[in-house]
C-alpha positions as CSV (number, residue, x, y, z in Angstrom):
1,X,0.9,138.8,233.3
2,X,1.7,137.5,230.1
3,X,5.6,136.8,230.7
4,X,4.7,134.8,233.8
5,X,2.1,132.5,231.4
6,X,5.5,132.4,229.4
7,X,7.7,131.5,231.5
8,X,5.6,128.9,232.5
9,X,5.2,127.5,229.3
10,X,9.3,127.6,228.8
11,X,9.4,125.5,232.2
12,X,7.0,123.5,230.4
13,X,8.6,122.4,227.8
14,X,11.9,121.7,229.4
15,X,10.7,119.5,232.0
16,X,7.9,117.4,229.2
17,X,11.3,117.3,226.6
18,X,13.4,115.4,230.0
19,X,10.4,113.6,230.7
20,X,9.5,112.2,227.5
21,X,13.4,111.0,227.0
22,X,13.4,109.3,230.6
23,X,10.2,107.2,229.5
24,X,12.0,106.1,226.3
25,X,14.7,104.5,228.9
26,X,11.9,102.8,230.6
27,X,11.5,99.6,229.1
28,X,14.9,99.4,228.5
29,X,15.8,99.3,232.6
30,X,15.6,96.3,235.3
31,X,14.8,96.3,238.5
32,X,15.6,99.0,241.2
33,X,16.9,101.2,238.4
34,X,13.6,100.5,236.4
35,X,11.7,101.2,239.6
36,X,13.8,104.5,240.5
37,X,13.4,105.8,236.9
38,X,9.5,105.5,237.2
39,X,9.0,107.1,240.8
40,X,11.6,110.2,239.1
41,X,9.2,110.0,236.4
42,X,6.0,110.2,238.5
43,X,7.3,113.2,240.2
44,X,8.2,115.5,237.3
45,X,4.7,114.4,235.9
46,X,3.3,116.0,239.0
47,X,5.3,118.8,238.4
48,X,4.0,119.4,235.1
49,X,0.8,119.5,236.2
50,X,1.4,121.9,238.1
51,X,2.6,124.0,236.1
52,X,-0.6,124.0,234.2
53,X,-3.0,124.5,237.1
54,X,-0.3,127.6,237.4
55,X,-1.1,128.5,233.9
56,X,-4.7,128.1,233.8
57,X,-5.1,130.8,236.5
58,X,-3.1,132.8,234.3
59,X,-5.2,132.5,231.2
60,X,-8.2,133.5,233.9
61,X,-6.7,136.2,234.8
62,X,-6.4,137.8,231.3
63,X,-9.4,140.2,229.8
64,X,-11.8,138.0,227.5
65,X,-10.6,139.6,224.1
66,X,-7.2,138.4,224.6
67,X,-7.5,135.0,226.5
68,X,-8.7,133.2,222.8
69,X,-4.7,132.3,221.9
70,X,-3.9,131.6,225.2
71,X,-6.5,128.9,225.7
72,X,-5.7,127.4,222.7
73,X,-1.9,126.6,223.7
74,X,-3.5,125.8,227.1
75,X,-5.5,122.7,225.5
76,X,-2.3,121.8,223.3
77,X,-0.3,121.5,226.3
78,X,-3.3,119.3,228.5
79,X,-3.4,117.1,225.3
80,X,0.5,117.0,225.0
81,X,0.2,116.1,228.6
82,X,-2.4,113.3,228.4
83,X,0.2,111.4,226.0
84,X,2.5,111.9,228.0
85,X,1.1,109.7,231.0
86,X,-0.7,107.4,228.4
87,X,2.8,106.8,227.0
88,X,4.2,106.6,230.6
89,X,2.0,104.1,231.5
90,X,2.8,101.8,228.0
91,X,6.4,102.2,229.0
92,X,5.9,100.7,232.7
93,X,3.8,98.0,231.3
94,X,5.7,96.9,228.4
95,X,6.8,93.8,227.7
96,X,10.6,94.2,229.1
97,X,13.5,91.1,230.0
98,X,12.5,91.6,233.8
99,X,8.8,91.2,232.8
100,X,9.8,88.1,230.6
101,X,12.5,86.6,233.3
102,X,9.6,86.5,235.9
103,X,7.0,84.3,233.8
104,X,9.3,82.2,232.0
105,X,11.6,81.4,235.1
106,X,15.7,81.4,234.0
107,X,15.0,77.9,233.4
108,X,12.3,78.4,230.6
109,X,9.8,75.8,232.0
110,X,7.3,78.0,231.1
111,X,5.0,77.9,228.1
112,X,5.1,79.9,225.5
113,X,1.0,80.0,225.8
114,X,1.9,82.1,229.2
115,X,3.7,84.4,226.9
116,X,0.6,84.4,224.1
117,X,-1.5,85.4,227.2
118,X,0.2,87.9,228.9
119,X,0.9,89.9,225.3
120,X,-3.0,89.8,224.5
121,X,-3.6,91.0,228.2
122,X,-1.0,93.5,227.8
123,X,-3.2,94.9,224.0
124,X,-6.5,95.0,226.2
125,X,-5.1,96.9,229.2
126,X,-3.3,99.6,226.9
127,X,-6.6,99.8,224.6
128,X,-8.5,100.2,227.6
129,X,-6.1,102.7,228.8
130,X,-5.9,104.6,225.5
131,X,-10.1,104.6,226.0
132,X,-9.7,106.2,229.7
133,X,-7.3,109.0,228.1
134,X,-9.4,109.9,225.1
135,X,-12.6,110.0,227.8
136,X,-10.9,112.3,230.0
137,X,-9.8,114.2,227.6
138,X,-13.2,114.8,226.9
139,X,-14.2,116.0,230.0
140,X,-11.6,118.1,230.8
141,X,-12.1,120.1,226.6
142,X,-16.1,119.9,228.0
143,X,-15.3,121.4,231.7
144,X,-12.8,123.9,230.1
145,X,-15.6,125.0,227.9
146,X,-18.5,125.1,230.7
147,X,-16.1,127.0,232.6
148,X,-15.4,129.4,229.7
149,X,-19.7,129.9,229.2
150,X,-19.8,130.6,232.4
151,X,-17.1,133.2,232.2
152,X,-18.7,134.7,229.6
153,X,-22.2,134.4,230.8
154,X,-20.9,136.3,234.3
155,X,-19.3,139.4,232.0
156,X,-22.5,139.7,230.1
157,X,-24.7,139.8,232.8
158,X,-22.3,142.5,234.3
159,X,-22.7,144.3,231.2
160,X,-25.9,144.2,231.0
161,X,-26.2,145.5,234.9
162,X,-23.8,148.7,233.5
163,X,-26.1,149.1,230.8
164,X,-29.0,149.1,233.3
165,X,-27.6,151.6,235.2
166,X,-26.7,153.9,232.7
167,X,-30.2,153.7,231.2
168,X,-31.5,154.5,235.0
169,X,-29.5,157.7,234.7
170,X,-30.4,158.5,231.4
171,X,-34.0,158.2,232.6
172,X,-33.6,160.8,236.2
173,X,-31.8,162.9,233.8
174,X,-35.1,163.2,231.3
175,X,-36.9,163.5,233.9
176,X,-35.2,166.5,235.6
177,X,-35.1,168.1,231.8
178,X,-38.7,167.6,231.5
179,X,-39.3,168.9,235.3
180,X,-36.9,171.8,234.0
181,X,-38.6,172.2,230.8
182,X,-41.9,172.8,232.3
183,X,-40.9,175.6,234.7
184,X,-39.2,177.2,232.1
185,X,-42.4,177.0,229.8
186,X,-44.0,178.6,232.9
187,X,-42.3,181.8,233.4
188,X,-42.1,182.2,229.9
189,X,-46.3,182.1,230.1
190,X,-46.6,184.5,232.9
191,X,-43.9,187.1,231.0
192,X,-45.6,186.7,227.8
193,X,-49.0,187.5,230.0
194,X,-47.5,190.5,231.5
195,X,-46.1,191.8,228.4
196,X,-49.6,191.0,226.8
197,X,-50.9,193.3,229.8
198,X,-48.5,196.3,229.5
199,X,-49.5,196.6,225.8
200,X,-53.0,196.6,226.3
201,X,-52.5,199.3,229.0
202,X,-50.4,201.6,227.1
203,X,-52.9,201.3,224.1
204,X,-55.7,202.2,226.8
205,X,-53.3,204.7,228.3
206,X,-52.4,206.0,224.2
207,X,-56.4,206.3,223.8
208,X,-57.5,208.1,227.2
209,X,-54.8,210.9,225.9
210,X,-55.9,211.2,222.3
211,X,-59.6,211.7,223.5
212,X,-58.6,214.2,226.2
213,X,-56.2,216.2,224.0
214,X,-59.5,216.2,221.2
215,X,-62.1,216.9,223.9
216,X,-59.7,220.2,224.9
217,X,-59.2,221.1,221.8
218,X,-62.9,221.3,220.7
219,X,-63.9,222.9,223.8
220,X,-61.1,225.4,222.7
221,X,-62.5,225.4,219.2
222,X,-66.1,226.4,220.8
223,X,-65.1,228.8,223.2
224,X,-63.7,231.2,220.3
């Protein structure tokens, strides 16, 4: 199971390395190049996260004791991945020569105010974008965790079913011992009685012939 999460992550890494050098280019491109670039782009980010949702269900597939490591590269790579697309989308907004061609026309009628404006814009849409990546970030570390709690919680409450049974068990099992117990204790009562009972009767039996043997011998005695 683990060389699957592996060779995941080596697919990974590859296609994050290619995707990260093909964003750099971005900015650097004009029009249906630029706009080719960014829908290759867009794909192998999809790609990518697929490959996590591939290696998620990998890390849930492995026992609890060994899944620590493994979710702890699996957040590394979501955050790698979350700079990824916030640096994607700087790179398709940046300020590039098509960008500038459009406002200020070839014939540079337009003012450089226009400019001014459009760079400020440009700071408050990548802040705000930088603020939408940090939050979802966020909530994906605080679903990953839920989902982990939960995890747990289900394998404790499994345990503690186990336990419960094995307690049950434990508990017919005294019972039959005690149940066993007391016939034993039983039997041993009614031998001990008879043995009581034998003795007594071969004490009786001991006495009847020492009086007989005496009252012959003195009649013996007598008749001489």
């Amino acid at each position: 199971m683990s060389s699957d999460f592996e060779s995941y992550e080596q697919d990974f890494a590859v296609l994050t390395a290619d995707i990260t050098g093909r964003i750099g280019r971005v900015p650097k491109l004009l029009g249906d190049e630029k706009k080719q670039m960014v829908a290759n782009i867009e794909k192998q980010l999809e790609e990518a996260r697929e490959l996590l949702e591939q290696m998620e269900l990998e890390v849930r597939e492995i026992p609890p004791q060994s899944r620590g490591m493994y979710s702890s590269r699996m957040r590394s790579y979501k955050q790698e991945m979350g700079k990824l697309e916030a640096d994607f989308k700087r790179s398709r907004i940046a300020y590039s020569d098509e960008v500038r061609n459009e406002l200020l026309g070839d014939d540079g009628n337009s003012s450089e105010n226009q400019l001014i404006k459009l760079r400020e814009e440009r700071a408050h849409l990548l802040d705000n974008t930088e603020r939408l990546e940090r939050s979802s970030r966020r909530l994906e570390a605080g679903y990953q965790i839920a989902v982990e709690t939960e995890q747990i919680g289900q394998e404790m409450l499994e345990n503690l079913s186990h336990d419960r049974e094995k307690i049950q068990r434990a508990r017919e099992r005294l019972r039959e011992t005690d149940a066993n117990l007391g016939k034993s204790s039983r039997i041993l009562t009614g031998m001990l009685r008879r043995i009581i009972q034998n003795r007594i009767l071969i004490v009786v039996l001991a006495v009847f012939v020492i009086l007989t043997t005496a009252v012959a011998i003195f009649f013996s005695i007598h008749r001489r």
